[in-house]
C-alpha positions, 0 to 999 in steps of 0.5 A, spaced: 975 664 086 979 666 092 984 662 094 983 661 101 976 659 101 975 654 095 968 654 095 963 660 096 959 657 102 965 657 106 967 664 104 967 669 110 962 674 107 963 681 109 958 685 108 959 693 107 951 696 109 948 694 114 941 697 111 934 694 108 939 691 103 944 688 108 939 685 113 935 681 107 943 678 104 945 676 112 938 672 113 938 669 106 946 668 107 945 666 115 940 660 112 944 656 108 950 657 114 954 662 110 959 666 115 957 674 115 960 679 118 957 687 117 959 693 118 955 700 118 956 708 119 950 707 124 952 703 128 955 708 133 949 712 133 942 712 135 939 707 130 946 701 133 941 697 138 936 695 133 942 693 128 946 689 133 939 686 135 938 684 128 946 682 128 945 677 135 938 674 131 941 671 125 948 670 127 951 675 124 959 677 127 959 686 127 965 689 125 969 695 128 970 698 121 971 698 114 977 695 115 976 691 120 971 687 116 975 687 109 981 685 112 977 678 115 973 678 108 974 672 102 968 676 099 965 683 100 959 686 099 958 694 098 951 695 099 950 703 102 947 708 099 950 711 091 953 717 094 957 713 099 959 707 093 966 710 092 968 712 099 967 705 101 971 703 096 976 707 098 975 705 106 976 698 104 981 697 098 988 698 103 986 693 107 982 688 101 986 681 101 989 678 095 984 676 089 978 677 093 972 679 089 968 686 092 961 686 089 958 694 089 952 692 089 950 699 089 946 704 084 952 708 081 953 711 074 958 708 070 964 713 073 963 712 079 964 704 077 970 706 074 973 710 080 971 704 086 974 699 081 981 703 081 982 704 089 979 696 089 983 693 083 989 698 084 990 694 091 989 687 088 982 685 090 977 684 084 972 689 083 965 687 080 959 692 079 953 690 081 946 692 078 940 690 082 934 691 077 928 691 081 926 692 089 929 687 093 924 685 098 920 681 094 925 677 091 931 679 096 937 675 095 934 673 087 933 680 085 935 679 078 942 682 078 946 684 072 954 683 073 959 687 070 967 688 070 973 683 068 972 679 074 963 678 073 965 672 069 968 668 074 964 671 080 957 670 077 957 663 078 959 663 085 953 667 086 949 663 083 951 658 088 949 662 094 943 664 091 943 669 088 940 671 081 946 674 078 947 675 070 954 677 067 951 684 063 959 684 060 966 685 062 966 692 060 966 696 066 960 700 066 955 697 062 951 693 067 951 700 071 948 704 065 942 700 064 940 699 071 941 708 071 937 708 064 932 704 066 932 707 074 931 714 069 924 711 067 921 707 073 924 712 079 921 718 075 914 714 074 915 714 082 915 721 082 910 723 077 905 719 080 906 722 086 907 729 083 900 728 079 896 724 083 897 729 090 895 735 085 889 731 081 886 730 089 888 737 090 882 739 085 877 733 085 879 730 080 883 723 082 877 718 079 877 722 072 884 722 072 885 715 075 879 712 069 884 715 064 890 712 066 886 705 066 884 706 059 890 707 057 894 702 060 890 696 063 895 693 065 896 697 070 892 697 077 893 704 078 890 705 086 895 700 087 901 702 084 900 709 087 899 706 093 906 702 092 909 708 090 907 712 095 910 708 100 916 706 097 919 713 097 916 715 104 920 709 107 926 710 101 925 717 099 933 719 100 936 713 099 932 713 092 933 721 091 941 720 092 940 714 086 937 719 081 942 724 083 947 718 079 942 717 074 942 724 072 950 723 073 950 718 068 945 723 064 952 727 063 956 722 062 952 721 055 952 728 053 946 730 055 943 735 060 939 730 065 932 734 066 927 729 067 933 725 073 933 732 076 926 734 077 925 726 080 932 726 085 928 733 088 922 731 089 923 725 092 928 728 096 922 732 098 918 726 100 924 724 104 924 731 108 917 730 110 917 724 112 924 726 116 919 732 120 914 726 121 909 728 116 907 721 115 908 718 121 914 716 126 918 711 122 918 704 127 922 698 126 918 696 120 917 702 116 912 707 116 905 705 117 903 702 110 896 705 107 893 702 102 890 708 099 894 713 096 889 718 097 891 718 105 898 721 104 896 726 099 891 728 104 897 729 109 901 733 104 896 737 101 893 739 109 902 742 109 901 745 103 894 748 105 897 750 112 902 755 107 909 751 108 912 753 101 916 746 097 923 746 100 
């Protein structure tokens, strides 16, 4: 616990990201009039007046840098995008007070954990990992989180008190991490696939016949809504989620192993992601893209591309 603020809802929590993640932590922390302060790359480029709008709604204080915020912070949160976890570990450590917990909430392999954890333990702050192992907004600050590091054991029920859903995985750094990449390698490669072969079936007219068989075989799943699900996530998500598959398949090495399947998923959702970028799906407003309840319209959309003969990038 941090010796200045004995209790976590008194803590000055500061918040690195500034993002989908960070907004939905500010408002549920800003609920129970836990102090927040944010900072993030964005806010000095295009996209600064809609976060600093969010920031003056919720109550939430905007830092002017890493530093700034880690030096005001009882407790900092890390939830950026996975090839920035580390960077931000660095940007933060030299100015991280004593004692202080940084929580990377970010989808890191297991040695990226390890080198974060040394720039923030080797400035005597307090790394522990966090693996998030489902999407946040419909649980937000109770996702299920998996803890992990010599310090997880302390922090997770200071978390449970601002409440968060947080389980102690291990004290060994890098295996919470392990199992949210492991499963990622699953759940972000179903993503990919279902794009991959739902979009090629409705290329051939083959959707209802291929869909029937999928429901005979998994009938637990609704697969109209799951691919519209899927669809979307990685519309608005695709690069955020194409960085986390290029550390799932870091995690891959890691093991020993040539990372394949991971591979094949970072490289088509980043290609998703490119598309929707050129606005093939629409312009991205404040909410989002547009959502559709059939899957078959964003299909549609990528077929027409393919079919106006622009090669896959």
């Amino acid at each position: 616990m941090n010796e200045s603020s004995p209790h976590p809802k008194r803590w000055n929590i500061g918040l690195v990201g500034y993002g989908e993640v960070g907004r939905i932590l500010a408002e549920d922390l800003r609920k129970q009039d836990v102090k927040v302060t944010a900072y993030d790359l964005k806010l000095g480029n295009n996209q600064a007046a809609g976060l600093r709008d969010h920031a003056v709604a919720h109550g939430v204080g905007l830092a002017a840098s890493h530093a700034d915020l880690t030096a005001k912070a009882d407790f900092i949160v890390s939830a950026v995008t996975a090839s920035q976890a580390v960077p931000v570990a660095q940007a933060c450590a030299p100015a991280i007070r004593p004692g202080a917990f940084f929580l990377d909430f970010n989808s890191s392999s297991p040695g990226a954990k390890a080198r974060a954890a040394a720039l923030v333990d080797g400035n005597r702050g307090r790394y522990v990992e966090g693996a998030v192992m489902t999407s946040i907004p419909p649980y937000r600050i109770k996702v299920p989180l998996l803890l992990g590091g010599a310090g997880a054991g302390e922090l997770a029920p200071l978390l449970v008190e601002l409440g968060f859903d947080a389980k102690v995985a291990s004290d060994k750094l890098g295996v919470a991490s392990a199992v949210k990449m492991c499963r990622s390698v699953m759940i972000k490669g179903l993503e990919a696939m279902v794009i991959e072969s739902f979009t090629t079936a409705r290329a051939y007219g083959v959707e209802d016949a291929v869909l029937a068989s999928l429901a005979e075989t998994f009938p637990s799943i609704n697969w109209e809504k799951q691919g519209a699900y899927f669809f979307q996530r990685v519309i608005e998500h695709g690069r955020r989620r194409s960085e986390e598959v290029r550390e799932v398949a870091e995690t891959v090495r890691e093991a020993g192993l040539t990372p394949w399947s991971a591979q094949g998923t970072a490289e088509r959702q980043a290609w998703v992601a490119d598309l929707a970028d050129e606005g093939l799906f629409g312009e991205k407003g404040t909410q989002g893209f547009a959502r559709s309840a059939d899957w078959r319209t964003e299909a549609d959309r990528i077929l027409a591309m393919v079919k106006s003969n622009k090669p896959e990038k």
